[in-house]
C-alpha positions as CSV (number, residue, x, y, z in Angstrom):
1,X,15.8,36.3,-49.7
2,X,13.6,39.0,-52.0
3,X,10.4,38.0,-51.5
4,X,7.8,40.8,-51.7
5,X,5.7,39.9,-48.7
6,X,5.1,36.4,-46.6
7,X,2.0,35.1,-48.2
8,X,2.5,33.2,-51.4
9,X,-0.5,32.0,-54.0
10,X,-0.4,27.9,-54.7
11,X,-2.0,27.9,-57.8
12,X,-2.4,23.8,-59.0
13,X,-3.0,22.4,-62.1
14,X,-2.9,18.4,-61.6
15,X,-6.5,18.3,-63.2
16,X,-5.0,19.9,-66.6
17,X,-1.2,19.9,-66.8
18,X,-0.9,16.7,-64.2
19,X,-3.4,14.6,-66.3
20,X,-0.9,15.3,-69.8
21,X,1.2,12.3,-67.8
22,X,1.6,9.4,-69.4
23,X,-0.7,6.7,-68.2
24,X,-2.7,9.7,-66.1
25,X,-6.4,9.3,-66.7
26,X,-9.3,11.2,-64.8
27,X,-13.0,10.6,-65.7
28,X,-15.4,14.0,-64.8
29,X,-16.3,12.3,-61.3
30,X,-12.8,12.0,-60.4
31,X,-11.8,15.5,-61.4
32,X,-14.5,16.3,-59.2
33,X,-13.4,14.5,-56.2
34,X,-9.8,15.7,-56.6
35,X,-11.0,19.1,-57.0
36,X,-12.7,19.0,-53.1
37,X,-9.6,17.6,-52.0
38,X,-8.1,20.5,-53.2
39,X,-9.7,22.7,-51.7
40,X,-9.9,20.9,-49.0
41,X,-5.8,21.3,-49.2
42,X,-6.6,25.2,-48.7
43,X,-4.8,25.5,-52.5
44,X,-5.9,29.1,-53.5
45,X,-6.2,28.2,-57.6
46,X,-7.4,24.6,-59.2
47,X,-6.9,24.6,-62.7
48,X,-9.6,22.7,-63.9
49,X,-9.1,21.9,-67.6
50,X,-9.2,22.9,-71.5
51,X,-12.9,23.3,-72.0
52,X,-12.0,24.6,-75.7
53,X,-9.6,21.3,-76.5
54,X,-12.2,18.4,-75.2
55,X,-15.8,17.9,-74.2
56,X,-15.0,16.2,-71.0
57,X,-13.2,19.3,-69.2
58,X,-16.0,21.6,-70.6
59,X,-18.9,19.2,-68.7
60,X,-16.6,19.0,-65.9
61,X,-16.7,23.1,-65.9
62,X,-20.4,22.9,-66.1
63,X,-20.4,20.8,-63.0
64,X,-17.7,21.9,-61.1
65,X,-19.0,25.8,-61.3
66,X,-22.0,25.1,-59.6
67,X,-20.1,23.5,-56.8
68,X,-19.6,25.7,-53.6
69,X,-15.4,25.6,-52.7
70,X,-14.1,27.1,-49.0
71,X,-10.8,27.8,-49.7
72,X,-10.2,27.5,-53.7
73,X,-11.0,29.2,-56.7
74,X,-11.7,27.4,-60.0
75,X,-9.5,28.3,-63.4
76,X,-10.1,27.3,-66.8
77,X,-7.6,27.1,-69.1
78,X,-7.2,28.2,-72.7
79,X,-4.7,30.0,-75.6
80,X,-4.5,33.4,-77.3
81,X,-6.6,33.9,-80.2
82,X,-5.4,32.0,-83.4
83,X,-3.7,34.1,-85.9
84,X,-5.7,35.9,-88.4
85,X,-8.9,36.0,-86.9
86,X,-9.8,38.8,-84.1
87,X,-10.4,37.8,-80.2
88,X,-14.5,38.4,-80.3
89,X,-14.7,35.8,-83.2
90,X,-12.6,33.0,-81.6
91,X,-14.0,29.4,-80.6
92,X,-11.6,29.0,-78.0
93,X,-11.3,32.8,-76.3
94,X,-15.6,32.0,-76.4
95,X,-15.5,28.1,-74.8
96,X,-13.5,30.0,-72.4
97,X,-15.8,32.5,-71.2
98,X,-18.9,30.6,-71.4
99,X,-17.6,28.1,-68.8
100,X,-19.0,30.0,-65.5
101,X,-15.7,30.8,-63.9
102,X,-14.3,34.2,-63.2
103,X,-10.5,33.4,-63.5
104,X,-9.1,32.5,-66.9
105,X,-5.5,31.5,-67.8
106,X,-4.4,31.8,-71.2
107,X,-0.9,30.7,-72.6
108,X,0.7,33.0,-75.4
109,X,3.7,32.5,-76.7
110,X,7.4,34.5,-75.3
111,X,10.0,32.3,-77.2
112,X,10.5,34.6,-80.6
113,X,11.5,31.0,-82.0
114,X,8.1,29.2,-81.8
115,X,6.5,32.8,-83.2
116,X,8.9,31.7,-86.5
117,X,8.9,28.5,-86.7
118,X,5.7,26.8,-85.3
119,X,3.1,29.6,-85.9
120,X,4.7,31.7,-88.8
121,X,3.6,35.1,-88.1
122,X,5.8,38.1,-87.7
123,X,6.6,38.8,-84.2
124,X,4.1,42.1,-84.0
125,X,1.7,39.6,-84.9
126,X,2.2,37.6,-81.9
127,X,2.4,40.5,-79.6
128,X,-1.0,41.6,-81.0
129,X,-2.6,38.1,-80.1
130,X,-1.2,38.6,-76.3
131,X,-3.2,42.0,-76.1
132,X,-6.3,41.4,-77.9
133,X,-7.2,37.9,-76.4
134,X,-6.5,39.8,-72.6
135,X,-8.4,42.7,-73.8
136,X,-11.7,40.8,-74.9
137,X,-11.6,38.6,-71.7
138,X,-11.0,41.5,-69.0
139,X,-13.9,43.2,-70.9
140,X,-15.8,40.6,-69.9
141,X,-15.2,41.1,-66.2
142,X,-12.6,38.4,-66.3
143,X,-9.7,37.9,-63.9
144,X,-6.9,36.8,-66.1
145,X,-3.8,35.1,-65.7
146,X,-1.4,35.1,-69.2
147,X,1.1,31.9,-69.2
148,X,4.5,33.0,-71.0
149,X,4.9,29.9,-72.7
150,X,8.5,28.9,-73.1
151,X,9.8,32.5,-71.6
152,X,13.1,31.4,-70.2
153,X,14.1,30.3,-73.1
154,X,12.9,32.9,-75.3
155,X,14.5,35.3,-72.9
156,X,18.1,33.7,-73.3
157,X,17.4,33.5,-77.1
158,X,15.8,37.2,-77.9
159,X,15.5,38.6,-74.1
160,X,13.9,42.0,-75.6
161,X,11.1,40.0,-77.2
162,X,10.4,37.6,-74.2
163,X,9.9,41.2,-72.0
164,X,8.2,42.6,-74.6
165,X,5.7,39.7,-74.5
166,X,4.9,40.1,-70.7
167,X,5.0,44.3,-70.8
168,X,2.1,43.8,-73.4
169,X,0.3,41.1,-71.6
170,X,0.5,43.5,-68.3
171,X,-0.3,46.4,-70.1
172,X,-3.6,44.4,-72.2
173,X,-4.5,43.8,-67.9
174,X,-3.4,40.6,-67.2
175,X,-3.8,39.9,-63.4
176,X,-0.8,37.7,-63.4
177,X,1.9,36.5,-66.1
178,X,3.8,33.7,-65.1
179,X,7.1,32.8,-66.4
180,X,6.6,29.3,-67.6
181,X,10.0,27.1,-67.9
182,X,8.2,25.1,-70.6
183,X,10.8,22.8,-72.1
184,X,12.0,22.3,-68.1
185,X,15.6,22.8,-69.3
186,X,16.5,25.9,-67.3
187,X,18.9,25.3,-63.7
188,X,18.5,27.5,-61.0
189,X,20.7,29.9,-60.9
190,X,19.8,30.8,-64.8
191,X,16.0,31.1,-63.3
192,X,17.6,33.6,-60.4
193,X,19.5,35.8,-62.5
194,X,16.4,36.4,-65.1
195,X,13.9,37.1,-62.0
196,X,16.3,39.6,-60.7
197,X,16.9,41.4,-64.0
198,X,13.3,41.5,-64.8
199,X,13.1,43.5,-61.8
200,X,16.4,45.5,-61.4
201,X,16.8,46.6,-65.1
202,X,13.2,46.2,-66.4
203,X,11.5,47.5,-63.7
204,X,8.6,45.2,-63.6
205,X,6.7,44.3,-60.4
206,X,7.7,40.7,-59.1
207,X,4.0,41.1,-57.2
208,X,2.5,40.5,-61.0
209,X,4.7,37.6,-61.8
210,X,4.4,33.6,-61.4
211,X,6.5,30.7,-62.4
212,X,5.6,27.8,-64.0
213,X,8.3,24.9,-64.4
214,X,8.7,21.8,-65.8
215,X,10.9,19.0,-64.5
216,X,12.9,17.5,-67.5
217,X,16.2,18.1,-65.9
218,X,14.9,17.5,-62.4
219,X,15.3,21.0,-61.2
220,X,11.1,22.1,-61.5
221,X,11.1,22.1,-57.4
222,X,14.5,23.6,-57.0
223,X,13.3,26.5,-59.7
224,X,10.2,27.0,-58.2
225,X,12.0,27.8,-54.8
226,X,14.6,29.8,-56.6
227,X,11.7,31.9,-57.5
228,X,10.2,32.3,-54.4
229,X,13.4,33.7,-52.7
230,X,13.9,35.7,-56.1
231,X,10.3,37.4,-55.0
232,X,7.7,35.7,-56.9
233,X,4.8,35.2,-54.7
234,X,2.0,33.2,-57.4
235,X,3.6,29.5,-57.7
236,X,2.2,26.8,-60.1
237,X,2.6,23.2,-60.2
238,X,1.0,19.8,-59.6
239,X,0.3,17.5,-56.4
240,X,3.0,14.6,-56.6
241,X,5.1,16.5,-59.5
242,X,2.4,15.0,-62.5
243,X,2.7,16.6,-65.8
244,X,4.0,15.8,-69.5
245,X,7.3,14.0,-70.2
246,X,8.9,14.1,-67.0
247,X,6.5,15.8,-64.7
248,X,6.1,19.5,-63.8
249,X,7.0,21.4,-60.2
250,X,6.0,19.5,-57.4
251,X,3.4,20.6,-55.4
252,X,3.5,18.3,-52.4
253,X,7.5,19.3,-52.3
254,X,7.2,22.8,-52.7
255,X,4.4,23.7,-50.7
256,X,6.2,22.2,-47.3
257,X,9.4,24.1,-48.5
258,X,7.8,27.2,-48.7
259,X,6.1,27.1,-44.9
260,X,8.3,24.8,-43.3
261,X,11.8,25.7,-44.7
262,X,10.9,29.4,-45.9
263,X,8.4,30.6,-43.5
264,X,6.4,31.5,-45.7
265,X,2.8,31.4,-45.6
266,X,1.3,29.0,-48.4
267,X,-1.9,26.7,-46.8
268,X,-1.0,27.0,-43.0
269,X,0.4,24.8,-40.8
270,X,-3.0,23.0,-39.7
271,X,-3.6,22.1,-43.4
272,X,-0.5,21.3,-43.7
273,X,-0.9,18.2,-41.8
274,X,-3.3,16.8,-44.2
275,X,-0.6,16.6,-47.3
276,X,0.4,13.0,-46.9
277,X,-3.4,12.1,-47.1
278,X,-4.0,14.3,-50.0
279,X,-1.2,13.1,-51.7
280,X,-1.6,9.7,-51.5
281,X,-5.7,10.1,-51.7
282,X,-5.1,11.7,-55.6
283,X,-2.5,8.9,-56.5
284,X,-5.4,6.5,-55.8
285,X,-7.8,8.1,-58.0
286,X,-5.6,8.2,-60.2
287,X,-4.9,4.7,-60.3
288,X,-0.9,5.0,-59.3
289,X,1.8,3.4,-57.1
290,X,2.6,6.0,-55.2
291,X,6.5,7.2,-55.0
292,X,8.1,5.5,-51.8
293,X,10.9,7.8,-51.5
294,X,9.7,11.1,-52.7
295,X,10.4,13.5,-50.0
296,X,7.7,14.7,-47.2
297,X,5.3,12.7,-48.4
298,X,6.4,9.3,-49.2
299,X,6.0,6.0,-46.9
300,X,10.8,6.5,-46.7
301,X,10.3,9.4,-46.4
302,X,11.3,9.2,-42.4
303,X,12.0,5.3,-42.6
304,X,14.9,4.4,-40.9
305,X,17.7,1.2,-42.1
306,X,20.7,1.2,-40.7
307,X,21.5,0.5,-37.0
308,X,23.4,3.6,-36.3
309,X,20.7,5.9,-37.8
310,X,17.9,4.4,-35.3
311,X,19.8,4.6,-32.7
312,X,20.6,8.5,-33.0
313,X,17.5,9.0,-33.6
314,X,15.9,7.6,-30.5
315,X,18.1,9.6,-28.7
316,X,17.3,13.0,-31.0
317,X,15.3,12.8,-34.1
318,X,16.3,15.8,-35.4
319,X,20.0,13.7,-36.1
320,X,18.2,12.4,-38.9
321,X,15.7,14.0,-39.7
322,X,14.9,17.7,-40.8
323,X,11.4,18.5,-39.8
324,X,9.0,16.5,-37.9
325,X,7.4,13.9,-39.8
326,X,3.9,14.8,-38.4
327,X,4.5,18.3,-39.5
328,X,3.2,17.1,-43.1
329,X,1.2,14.2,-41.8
330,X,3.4,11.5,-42.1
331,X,5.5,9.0,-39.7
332,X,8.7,7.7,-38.3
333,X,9.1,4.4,-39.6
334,X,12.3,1.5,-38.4
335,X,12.6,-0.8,-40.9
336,X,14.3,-4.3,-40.1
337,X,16.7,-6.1,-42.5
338,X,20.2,-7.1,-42.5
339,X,21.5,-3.7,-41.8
340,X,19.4,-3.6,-38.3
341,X,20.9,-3.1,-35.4
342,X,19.5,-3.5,-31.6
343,X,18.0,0.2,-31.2
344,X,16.1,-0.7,-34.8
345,X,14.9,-4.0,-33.5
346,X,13.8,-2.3,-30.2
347,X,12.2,0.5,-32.0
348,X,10.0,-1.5,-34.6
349,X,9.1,-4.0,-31.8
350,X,7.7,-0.6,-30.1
351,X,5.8,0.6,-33.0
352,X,4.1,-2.6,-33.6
353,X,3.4,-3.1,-29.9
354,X,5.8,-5.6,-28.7
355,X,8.1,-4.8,-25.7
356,X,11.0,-6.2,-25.8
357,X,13.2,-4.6,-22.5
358,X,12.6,-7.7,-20.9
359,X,15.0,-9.8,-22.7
360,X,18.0,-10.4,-21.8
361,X,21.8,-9.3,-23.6
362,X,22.4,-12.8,-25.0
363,X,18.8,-13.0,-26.2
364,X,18.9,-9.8,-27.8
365,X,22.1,-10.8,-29.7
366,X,20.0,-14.1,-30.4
367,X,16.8,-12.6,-31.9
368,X,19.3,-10.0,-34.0
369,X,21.4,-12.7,-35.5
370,X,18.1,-15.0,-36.4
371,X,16.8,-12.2,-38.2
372,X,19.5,-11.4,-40.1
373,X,19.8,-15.1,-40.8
374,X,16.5,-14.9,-42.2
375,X,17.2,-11.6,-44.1
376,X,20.3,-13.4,-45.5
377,X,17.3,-16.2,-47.0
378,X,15.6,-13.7,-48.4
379,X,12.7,-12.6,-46.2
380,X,12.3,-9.1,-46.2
381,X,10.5,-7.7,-43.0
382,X,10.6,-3.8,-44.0
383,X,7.8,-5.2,-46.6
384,X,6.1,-7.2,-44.5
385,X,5.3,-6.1,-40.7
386,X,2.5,-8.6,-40.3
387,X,5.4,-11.3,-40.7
388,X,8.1,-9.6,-38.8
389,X,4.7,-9.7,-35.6
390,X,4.0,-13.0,-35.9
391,X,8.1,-14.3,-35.8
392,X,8.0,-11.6,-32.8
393,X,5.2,-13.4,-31.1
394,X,6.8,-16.5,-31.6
395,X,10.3,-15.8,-30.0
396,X,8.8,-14.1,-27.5
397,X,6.4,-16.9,-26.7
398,X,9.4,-19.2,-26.9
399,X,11.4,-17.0,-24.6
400,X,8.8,-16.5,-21.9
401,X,7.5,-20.3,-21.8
402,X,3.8,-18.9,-22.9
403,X,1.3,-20.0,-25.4
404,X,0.4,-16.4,-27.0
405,X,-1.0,-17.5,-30.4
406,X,0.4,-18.5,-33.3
407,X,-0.4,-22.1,-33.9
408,X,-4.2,-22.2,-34.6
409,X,-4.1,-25.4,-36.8
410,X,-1.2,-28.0,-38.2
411,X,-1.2,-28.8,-41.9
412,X,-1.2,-32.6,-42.9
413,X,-0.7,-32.0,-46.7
414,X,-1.7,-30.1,-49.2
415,X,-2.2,-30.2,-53.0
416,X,-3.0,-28.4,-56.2
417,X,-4.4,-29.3,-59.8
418,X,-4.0,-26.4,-62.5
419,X,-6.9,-27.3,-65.1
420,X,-7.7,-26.1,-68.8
421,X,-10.7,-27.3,-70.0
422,X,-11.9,-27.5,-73.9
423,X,-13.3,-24.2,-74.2
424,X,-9.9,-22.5,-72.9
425,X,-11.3,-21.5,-69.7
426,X,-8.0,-22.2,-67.2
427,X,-9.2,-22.8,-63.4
428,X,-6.9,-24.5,-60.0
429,X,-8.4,-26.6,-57.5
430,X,-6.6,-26.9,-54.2
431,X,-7.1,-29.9,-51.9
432,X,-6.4,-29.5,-47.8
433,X,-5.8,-31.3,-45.5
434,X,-5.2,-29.8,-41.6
435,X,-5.9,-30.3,-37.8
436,X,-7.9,-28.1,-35.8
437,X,-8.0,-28.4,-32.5
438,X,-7.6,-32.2,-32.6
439,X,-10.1,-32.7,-35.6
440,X,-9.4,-33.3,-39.0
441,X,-10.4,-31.1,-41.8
442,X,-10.4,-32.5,-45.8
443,X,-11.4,-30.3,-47.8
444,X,-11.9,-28.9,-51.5
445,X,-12.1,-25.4,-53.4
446,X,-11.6,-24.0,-56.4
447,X,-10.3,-21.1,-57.4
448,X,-8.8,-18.6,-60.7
449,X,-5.6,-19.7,-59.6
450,X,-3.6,-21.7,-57.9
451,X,-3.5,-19.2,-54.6
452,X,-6.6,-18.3,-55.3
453,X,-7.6,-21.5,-54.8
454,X,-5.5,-22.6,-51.5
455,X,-6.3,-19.3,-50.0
456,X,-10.1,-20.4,-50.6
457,X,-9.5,-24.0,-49.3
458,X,-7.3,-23.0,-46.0
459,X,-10.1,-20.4,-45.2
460,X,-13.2,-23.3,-45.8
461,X,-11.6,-25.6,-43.4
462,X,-11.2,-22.8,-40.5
463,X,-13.9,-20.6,-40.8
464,X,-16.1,-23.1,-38.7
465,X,-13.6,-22.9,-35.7
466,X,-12.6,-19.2,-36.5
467,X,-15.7,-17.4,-38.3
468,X,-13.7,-14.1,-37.4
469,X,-11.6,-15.3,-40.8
470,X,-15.1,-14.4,-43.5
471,X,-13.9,-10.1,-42.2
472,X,-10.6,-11.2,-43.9
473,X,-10.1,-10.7,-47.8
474,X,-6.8,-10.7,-49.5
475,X,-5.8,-7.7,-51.2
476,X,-2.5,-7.6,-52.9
477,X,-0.5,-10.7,-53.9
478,X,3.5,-9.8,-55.5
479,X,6.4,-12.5,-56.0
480,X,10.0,-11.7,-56.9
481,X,13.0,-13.5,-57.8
482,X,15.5,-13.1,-55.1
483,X,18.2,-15.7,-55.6
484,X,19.7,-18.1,-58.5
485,X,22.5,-19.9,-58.4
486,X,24.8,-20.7,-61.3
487,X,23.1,-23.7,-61.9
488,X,19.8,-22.8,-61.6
489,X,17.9,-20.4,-64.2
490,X,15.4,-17.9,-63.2
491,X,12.5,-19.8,-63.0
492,X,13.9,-22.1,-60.5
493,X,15.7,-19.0,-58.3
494,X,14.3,-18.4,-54.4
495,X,11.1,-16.2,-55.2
496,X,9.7,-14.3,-52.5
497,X,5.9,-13.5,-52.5
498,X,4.5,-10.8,-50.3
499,X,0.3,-10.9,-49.6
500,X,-1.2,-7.7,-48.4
501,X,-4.6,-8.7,-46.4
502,X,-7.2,-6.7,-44.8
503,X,-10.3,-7.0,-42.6
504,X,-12.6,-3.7,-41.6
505,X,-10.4,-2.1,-39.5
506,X,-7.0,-2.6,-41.0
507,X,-4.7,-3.8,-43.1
508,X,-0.9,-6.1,-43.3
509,X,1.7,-7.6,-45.4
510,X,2.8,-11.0,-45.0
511,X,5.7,-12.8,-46.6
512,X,6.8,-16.4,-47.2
513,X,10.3,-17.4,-49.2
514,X,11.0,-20.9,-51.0
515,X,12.2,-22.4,-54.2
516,X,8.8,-23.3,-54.9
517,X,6.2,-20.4,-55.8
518,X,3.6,-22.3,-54.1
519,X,5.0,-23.2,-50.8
520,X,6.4,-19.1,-50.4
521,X,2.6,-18.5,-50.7
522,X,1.3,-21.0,-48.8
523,X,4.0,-19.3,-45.9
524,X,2.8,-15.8,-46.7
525,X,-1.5,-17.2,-46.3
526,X,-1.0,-18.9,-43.1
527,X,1.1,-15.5,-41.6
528,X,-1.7,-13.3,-43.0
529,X,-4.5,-15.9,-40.9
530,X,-2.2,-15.9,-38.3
531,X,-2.2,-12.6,-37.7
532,X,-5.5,-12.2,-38.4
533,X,-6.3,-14.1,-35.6
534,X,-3.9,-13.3,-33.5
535,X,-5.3,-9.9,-33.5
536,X,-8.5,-11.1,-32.8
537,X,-7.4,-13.2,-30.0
538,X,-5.9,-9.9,-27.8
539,X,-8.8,-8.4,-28.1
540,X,-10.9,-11.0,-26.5
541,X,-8.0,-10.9,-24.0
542,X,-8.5,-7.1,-23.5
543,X,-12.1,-7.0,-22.6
């Protein structure tokens, strides 16, 4: 490993490169927010936008400069001057230093290729844009970073050029030029041998150098690293790997690399246990899903399937798993389907509160085989750990010859009426009937659909006798085909549905399964109530 010293510069640009992803949209306020979270990371650079290209990022520059960051410094991002024109007399180079920031990055082009073909000047020309846009911004007191657009592939094409470009940017007083793999093409070892020969043969200083990468081949991570342990101490990339096309170096992969992996020093290992919330925080303001499976940072992350995998890792962790999931803020998970064995079984009891050392060897084997019976059905209880609680409850109730919740009320009947009226408008109405507690309940409600409207009619019958339901809402509702048969098209296939509730304090998935949509959610409702107040109920036991 060649790195020039153990500190290394995270300089992000989710707010400018990250928002060029399709279906990526930030209004000024949530730049904003995601800029304090930033900081709040400990990043030492947020790139904050392209005042010169949009009147959004040059309000958000206005705003954001008058803010007071602890730990990160604010960039605005802009080109070389345009060709024929002169540095002092250029809209852009001008946007650029009116925004109130002191650092500047500017992107020139390296590839001799793009100088030919897509601006059509001479090559000289280009070189002469590099200096004079540095030169008019460093005159202004300016720290500036240069982005060598496209250099590893202007150095395979015409490496003499793609030097040439950076010498003159260093030489014009460019605090930094980063290497930017801009079509995301290059592999690692191609990114290694460059860095090195920058060094070795040209003799520039890998302390003046970052890299930029682009994931198109799904190597931006891996060439990011490559250039850390080739000596480059200023990385770039984006929180959650956002960016144009396929997304640029990851940030919330890299960054744990580097100090967890590397040792070296990026954000320290206190902020380091706030990456999972940070991660997940800007893929809600941003309006996405976030990525299950990415590594660190997603909820599989450290989740745990098959039998003989939780069983090692009850014994040692470290068997299956390479760091410490709390390193990065996240969490051992056991997930229960019909790959389970006993140790996950025991395990996801134990995370959910439920000890289960009590049964006995045959009704251990019992409560596996029902569950993968149920698995086999269709109900999935990795999705749905409000579920997988309540059929623990009930066994265990079973088991133990105790009442401990779980039947609050008995349904008589139910049924549904899906209306369109004459001005279009579509509604449901759901009529209920159940027993509470010896009584009767009959009752109506209405609702924009037809579980709108049977959640709405389950919860007007028991909030009278449970008033603990009106903390309850319902906040996700999903259905998926799970089964056909050869005689049976899609529509009339097992569906699943999965409800996600919540109340002040928490939140949990439920899940119901059925040929019929309706009778899956009705499943899924009464779980989510269920545990709702089964919740409630131990902690009136408690106090």
């Amino acid at each position: 490993m060649n790195v020039n010293n153990d500190y290394i510069e995270i300089y992000d640009t989710t707010l400018r490169d990250g928002t060029q992803s399709e279906g990526f949209s930030l209004s000024i306020d949530d730049k904003l927010m995601i800029a304090g979270i930033l900081d709040e990371l400990g990043i030492h650079f947020i790139e904050g936008g392209f005042p010169a290209s949009n009147s959004k990022d040059r309000n958000f520059f206005e705003l954001a400069s008058k803010k007071k960051f602890k730990n990160s410094r604010l960039v605005a991002f802009g080109s070389t001057r345009r060709k024929n024109s002169s540095a002092k007399d250029d809209a852009g180079l001008r946007a650029l230093n009116e925004t109130g920031v002191m650092y500047l990055a500017i992107f020139g082009k390296s590839w001799d290729l793009h100088v030919k073909s897509i601006l059509k000047i001479s090559l000289n020309e280009n070189l002469d844009m590099i200096a004079d846009s540095i030169d008019f911004l460093k005159y202004g007191g300016k720290t500036v970073f240069f982005d060598a657009e496209h250099f590893f592939d202007g150095f395979k094409n015409n490496e003499g050029y793609a030097v040439k470009s950076i010498n003159i940017a260093l030489e014009a007083g460019a605090n930094k030029v980063i290497l930017c793999d801009t079509n995301g093409g290059s592999l690692p070892h191609e990114i290694s041998e460059i860095i090195k020969r920058l060094n070795t043969y040209y003799g520039i200083d890998l302390t003046k150098l970052g890299i930029h990468c682009h994931n198109d081949i799904d190597c931006a991570t891996a060439n990011t690293i490559t250039a850390a342990l080739g000596g480059i101490s200023h990385i770039q990339g984006t929180i959650n790997g956002y960016g144009e096309r396929t997304g640029n170096a990851n940030l919330s992969i890299v960054i744990p690399n580097l100090e967890l992996k590397m040792g070296l020093k990026a954000i320290g290992e206190e902020k380091l246990k706030n990456l999972v919330k940070i991660s997940r925080l800007i893929d809600e303001i941003a309006n996405n899903i976030p990525v299950k499976n990415m590594p660190y940072v997603g909820e599989s992350a450290f989740a745990h399937k098959a039998g003989m995998h939780a069983h090692a890792v009850l014994k040692n962790p470290s068997s299956y798993e390479h760091i410490e999931p709390t390193l990065v803020g996240n969490h051992r998970r056991f997930l229960i389907s019909d790959l389970s064995g006993k140790s996950n079984i025991e395990a996801k009891a134990k995370e959910i509160g439920f000890d289960l050392s009590k049964l006995t060897t045959s009704q251990e084997t019992d409560l596996l085989n029902k569950i993968k019976e149920l698995e086999g059905m269709g109900f999935n209880f990795e999705s749905a750990d409000g579920s997988f609680k309540i059929f623990l409850n009930r066994y265990s109730s079973a088991n133990d010859n105790k009442n401990t919740g779980g039947e609050y009320f008995k349904l008589l009947a139910f049924r549904i009426n899906v209306e369109k009226t004459t001005d279009n408008n579509i509604f449901s109405e759901a009529v209920v009937m159940i027993e509470v507690k010896s009584k009767a309940e009959h009752v109506v409600a209405v609702g924009d659909g037809p579980v709108n409207a049977l959640d709405n009619a389950l919860r007007k019958a028991l909030v009278k006798f449970y008033p603990v339901l009106n903390e309850m809402r319902l906040t996700d509702f999903k259905v998926r085909v799970i089964r056909g048969s050869k005689t049976k098209s899609g529509t009339a296939s097992y569906v699943r549905v999965l409800i996600e509730s919540s109340d002040k304090e928490d939140k949990w998935t439920t899940l119901g399964v059925s040929e019929n949509i309706i009778e899956a959610s009705y499943m899924a409702l009464v779980d989510g109530i269920t545990y709702k107040l089964d919740k409630e109920r131990v902690k009136v036991g408690n106090k």
